[in-house]
C-alpha positions in Angstrom: 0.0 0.0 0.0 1.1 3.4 -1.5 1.5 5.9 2.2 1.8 9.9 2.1 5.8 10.8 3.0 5.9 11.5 6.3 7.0 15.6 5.3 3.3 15.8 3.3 1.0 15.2 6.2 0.9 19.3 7.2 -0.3 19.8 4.0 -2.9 17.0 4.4 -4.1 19.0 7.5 -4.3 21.9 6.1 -6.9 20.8 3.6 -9.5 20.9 6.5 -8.8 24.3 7.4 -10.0 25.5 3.4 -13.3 26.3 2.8 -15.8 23.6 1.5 -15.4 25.0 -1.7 -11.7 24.3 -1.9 -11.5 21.5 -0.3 -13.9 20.3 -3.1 -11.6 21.3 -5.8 -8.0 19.9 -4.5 -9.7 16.4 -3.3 -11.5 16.5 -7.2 -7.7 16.9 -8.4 -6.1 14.2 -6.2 -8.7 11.8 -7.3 -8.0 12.5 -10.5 -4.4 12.0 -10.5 -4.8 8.7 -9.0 -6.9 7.7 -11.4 -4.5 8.7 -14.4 -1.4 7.6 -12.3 -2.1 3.8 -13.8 -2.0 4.3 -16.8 1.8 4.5 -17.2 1.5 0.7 -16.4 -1.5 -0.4 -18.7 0.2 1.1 -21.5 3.3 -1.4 -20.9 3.0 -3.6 -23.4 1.9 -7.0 -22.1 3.8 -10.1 -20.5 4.9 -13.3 -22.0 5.0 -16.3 -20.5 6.5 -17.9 -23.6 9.8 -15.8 -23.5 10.2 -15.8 -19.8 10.2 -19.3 -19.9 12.4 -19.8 -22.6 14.8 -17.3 -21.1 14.8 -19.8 -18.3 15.8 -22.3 -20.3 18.4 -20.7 -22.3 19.9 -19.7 -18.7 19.3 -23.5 -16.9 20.9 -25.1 -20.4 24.4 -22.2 -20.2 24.8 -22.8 -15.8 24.2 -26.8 -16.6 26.6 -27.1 -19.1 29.4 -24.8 -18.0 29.1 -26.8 -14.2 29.6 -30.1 -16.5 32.9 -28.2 -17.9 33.8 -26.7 -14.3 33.9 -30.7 -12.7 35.6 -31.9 -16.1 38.2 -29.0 -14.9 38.2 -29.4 -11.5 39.0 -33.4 -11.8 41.3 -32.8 -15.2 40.6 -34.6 -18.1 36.9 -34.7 -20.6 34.0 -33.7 -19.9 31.4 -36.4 -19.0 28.8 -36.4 -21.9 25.7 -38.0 -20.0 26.7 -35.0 -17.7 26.0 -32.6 -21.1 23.1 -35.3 -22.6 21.1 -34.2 -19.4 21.6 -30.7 -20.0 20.6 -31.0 -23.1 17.3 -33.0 -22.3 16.4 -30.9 -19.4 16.9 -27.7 -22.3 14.7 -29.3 -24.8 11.7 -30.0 -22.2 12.0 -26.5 -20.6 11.5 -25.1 -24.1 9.0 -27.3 -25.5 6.8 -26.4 -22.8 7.8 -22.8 -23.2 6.0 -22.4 -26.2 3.1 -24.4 -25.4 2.4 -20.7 -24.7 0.5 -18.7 -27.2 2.4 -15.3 -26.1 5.7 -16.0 -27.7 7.6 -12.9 -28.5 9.5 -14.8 -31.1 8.9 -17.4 -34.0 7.7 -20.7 -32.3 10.5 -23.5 -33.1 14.0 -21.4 -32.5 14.7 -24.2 -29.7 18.0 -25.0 -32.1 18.9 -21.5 -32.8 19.3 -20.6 -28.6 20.9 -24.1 -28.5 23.9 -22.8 -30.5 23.9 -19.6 -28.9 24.5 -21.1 -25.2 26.7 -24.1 -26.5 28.8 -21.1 -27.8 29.3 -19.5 -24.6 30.1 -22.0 -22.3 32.9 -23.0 -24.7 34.0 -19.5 -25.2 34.0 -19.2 -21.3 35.8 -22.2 -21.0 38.8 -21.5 -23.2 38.6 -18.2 -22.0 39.1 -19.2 -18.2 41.6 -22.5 -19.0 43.3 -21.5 -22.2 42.2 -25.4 -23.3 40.2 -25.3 -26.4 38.7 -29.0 -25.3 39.5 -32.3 -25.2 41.8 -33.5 -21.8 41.7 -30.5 -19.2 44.7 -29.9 -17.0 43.1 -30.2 -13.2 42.5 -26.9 -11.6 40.3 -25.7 -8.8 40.5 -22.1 -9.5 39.6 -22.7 -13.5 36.4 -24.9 -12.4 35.1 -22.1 -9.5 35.9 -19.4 -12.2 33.8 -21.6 -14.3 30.9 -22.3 -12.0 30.6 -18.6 -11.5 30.1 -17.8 -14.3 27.4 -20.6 -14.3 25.7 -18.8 -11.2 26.2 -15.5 -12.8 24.2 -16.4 -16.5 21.4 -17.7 -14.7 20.6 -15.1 -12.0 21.0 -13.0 -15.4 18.5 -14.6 -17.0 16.0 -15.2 -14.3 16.3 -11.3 -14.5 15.2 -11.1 -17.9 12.9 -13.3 -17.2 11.2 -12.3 -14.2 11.0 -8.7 -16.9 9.6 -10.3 -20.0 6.7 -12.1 -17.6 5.5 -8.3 -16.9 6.4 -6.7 -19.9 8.5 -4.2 -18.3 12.1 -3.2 -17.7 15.0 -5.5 -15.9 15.1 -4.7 -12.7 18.5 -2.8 -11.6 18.7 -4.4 -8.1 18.2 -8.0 -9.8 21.4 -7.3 -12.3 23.2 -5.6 -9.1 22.6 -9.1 -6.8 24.1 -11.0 -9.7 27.0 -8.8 -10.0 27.6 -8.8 -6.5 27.3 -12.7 -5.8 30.0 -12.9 -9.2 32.5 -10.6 -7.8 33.0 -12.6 -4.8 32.9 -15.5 -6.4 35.4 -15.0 -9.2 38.2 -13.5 -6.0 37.9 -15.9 -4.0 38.5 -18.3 -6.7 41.3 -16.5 -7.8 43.1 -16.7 -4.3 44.2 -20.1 -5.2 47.3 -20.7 -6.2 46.6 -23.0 -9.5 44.5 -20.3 -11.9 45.6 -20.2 -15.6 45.0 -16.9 -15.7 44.2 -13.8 -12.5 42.4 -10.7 -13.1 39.7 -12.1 -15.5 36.5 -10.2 -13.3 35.7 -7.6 -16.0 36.4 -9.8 -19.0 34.0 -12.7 -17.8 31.4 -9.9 -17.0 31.7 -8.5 -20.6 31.1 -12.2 -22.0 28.4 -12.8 -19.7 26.4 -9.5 -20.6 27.5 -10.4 -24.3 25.3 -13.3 -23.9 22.6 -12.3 -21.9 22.1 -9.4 -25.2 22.0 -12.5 -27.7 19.2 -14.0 -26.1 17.3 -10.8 -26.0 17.8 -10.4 -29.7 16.7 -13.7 -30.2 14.0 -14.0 -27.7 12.7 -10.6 -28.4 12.6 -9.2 -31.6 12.7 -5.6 -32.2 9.3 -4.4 -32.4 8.2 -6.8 -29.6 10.4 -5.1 -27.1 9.2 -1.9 -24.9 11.8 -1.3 -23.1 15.9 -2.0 -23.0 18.4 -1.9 -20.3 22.2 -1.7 -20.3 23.1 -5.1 -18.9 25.6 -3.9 -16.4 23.9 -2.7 -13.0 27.1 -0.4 -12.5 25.3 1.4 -15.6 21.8 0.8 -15.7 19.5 3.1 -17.8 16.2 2.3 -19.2 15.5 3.8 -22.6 11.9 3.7 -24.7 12.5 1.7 -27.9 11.7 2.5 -31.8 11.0 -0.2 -34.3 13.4 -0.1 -36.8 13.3 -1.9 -40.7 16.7 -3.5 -42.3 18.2 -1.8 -44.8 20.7 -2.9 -47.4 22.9 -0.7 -49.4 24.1 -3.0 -52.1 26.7 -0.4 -53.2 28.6 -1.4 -50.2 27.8 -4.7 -49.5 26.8 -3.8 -45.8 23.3 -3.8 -44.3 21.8 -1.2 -40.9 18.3 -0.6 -39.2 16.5 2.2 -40.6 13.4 3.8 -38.5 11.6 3.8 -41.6 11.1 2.7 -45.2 11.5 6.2 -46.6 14.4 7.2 -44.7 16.1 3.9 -45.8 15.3 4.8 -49.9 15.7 8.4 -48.8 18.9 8.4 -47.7 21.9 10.7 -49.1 23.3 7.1 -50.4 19.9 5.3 -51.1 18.9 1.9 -49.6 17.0 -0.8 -50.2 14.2 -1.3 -47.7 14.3 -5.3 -46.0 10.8 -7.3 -46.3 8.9 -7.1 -43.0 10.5 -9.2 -40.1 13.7 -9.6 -42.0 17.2 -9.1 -40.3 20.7 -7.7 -40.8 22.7 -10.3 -41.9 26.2 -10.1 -41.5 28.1 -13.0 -43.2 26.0 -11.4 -46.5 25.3 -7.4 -46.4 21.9 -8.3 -46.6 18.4 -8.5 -45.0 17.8 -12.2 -44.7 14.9 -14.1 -42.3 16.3 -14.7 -39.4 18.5 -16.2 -37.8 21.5 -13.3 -38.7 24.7 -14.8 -39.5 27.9 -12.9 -38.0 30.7 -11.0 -39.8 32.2 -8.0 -39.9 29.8 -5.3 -37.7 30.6 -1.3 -37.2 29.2 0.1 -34.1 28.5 4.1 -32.8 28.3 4.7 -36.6 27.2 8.5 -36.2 27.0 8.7 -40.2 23.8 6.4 -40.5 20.7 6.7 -38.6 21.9 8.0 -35.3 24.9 6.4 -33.6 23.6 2.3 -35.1 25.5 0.1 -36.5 26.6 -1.3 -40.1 26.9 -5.0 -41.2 28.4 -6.7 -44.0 31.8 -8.0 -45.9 31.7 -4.1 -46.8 32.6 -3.5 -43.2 36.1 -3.0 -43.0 38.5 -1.6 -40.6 39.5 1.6 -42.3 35.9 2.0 -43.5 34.3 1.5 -39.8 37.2 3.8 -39.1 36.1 7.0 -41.7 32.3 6.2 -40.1 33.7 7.1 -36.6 32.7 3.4 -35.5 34.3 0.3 -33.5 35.0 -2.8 -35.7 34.0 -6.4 -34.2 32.6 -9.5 -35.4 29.2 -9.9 -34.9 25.4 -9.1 -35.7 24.2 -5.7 -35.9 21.4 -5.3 -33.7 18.6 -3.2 -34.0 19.4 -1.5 -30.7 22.6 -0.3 -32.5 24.8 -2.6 -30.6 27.2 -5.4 -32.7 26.0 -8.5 -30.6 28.7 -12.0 -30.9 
C-alpha cells in the first residue's frame, strides 16, 4: 500500500482548514491523479509467459553445461557427456513447454537457434578461463570455481530477464546488481588459489556474460516486440523507450543497418534498399535475410547512418568503420545499435 511521506501530512491537514469550496476542488484533483497515475502501467506492453520461460531455459541449459565443464576441470581430463546429454534433455523439455504458450515474442521453433547460442558461450567461457580449447583438461580448482561462477552469474542474469519479459517491463536494476555482487566474490575468492591459468579475468567474464545475456534478447525478443531495454551492467543501468526499426541494405557497399523507416532507408543521401517485414541484418552477406542473422564483420556508434547504429556486412572493414567514426568487431548488428557476438 502506497503511504503519504511523512513531510506531506501538514499539508494533508491543512486541507481541513479551506473552505468547502476548496476542499472540493483539490480532493476533485487528487482523485484524478490517481486515477490517471495507472495508466503508465496499462500502457506497458503486455507479459509473455513464452519468452520468460524460454529465457529460463536458455539460462538453466548455459549454468548446466558450464558446471559439467567446471567438474571436467576441476578433476582434469573430458568432460562427461551423460553429464551434457542431461543438459541438453532438461533444455529441450523446458523449451518445449515454453511455447506451449500462445504469447511467444518470437517465431515458435527457434529451440536449435538458442541451443547454439548457449553451446557457444560456455565454450567461449571455457577457453577463455583455461586456455584449453577442449579435449583432456589440465586439473585446476581455481579454473572450475571461475567456471561455476560464471554458471551462477548467466542464470541469476536470465532469471532477471525473465522475471521482466513475464511483466512486460524493464529488468530490474537491483536484480542485475545481486548477480554482479554474488559474481565478484565469487570469481576473488576463486582467484586466491594458487593454481588459476589466468588472475584478473572479473571484468572480462562480466563482458562475456552480458554479451550473452544481449543475444538471447535479440533472439528472444525481436525488435518491435520489445518496450523497453536496459544496459546489462547494474554499475550502468538506464532504461530507454525503444523504436521499431526496418533492415536496410545498401548493395553499393555490400553492408546492411536498421532504418526507422522505409522512406528514410530509400531516402537516404546514399539510397537503400528497404528489407521485407520481419527480415534481419545479416552479417556474413550485407543483406536482409529471415532470421536467424549470420555474423561478420559489424561497425558500431556509426554517427554517419541513422543515429549512432550500427553497419553489417563483408563491406565492413576496418578503415571504412574507421572513416564512419565506428568500433569494428565481429558480430550481428542489432537493432538497438549494438554489434552483438
Amino acid at each position: 500500500m502506497n503511504r503519504a511521506p511523512v513531510q506531506q501530512v501538514p499539508r494533508l491537514f491543512a486541507l481541513c482548514r479551506l473552505i468547502p469550496s476548496q476542499r472540493t476542488t483539490i480532493w476533485a484533483s487528487i482523485i484524478l491523479l490517481a486515477l490517471v497515475a495507472p495508466s503508465a502501467d496499462t500502457a506497458r506492453a503486455a507479459g509473455s509467459k513464452c519468452t520468460a520461460a524460454k529465457y529460463n531455459a536458455a539460462g538453466q541449459r548455459a549454468a548446466d553445461k558450464a558446471k559439467c565443464f567446471g567438474k571436467a576441470v576441476e578433476k582434469g581430463g573430458g568432460v562427461d557427456s551423460a553429464c551434457l546429454s542431461k543438459a541438453e534433455g532438461m533444455f529441450s523439455s523446458l523449451f518445449m513447454k515454453a511455447e506451449s504458450h500462445a504469447d511467444c515474442l518470437a517465431p515458435k521453433g527457434d529451440a536449435g537457434t538458442v541451443a547454439s547460442t548457449v553451446d557457444a558461450f560456455v565454450e567461449d567461457i571455457t577457453r577463455t578461463v583455461t586456455g584449453s580449447t577442449g579435449g583432456a583438461f589440465v586439473a585446476s580448482k581455481c579454473n572450475a570455481k571461475k567456471i561455476e561462477a560464471v554458471a551462477t552469474k548467466v542464470a541469476a542474469k536470465a532469471k532477471c530477464e525473465s522475471k521482466a519479459a513475464r511483466k512486460g517491463t524493464a529488468v530490474a536494476p537491483r536484480c542485475l546488481t545481486n548477480a554482479d555482487g554474488k559474481f565478484g566474490h565469487a570469481i576473488g575468492k576463486a582467484e586466491g588459489k594458487g593454481d588459476c591459468a589466468q588472475k584478473g579475468q572479473r571484468a572480462t567474464l562480466e563482458a562475456k556474460v552480458d554479451a550473452f545475456v544481449d543475444a538471447l534478447m535479440s533472439q528472444l525478443q525481436p525488435m518491435g516486440t520489445v518496450t523497453t531495454t536496459t544496459t546489462r551492467t547494474a554499475r550502468t543501468t538506464t532504461t530507454t523507450a525503444s523504436t521499431p526499426r526496418i533492415c536496410c541494405h545498401f548493395a553499393s557497399g555490400g553492408t546492411c543497418n536498421w532504418a526507422p523507416s522505409a522512406n528514410a532507408c530509400s531516402g537516404n543521401e546514399v539510397p537503400g534498399t528497404p528489407g521485407a517485414s520481419g527480415s534481419v541484418c545479416n552479417g556474413a552477406t550485407g543483406t536482409c535475410t529471415s532470421p536467424p542473422a549470420s555474423a561478420g564483420p559489424c561497425c558500431s556508434g556509426v554517427a554517419s547512418f541513422f543515429s549512432n547504429a550500427c553497419s553489417g556486412g563483408p563491406g565492413e572493414t576496418a578503415s571504412a568503420c574507421s572513416a564512419e567514426g565506428g568500433t569494428l568487431s565481429t558480430g550481428v548488428c542489432h537493432p538497438s545499435g549494438a554489434c552483438v557476438p
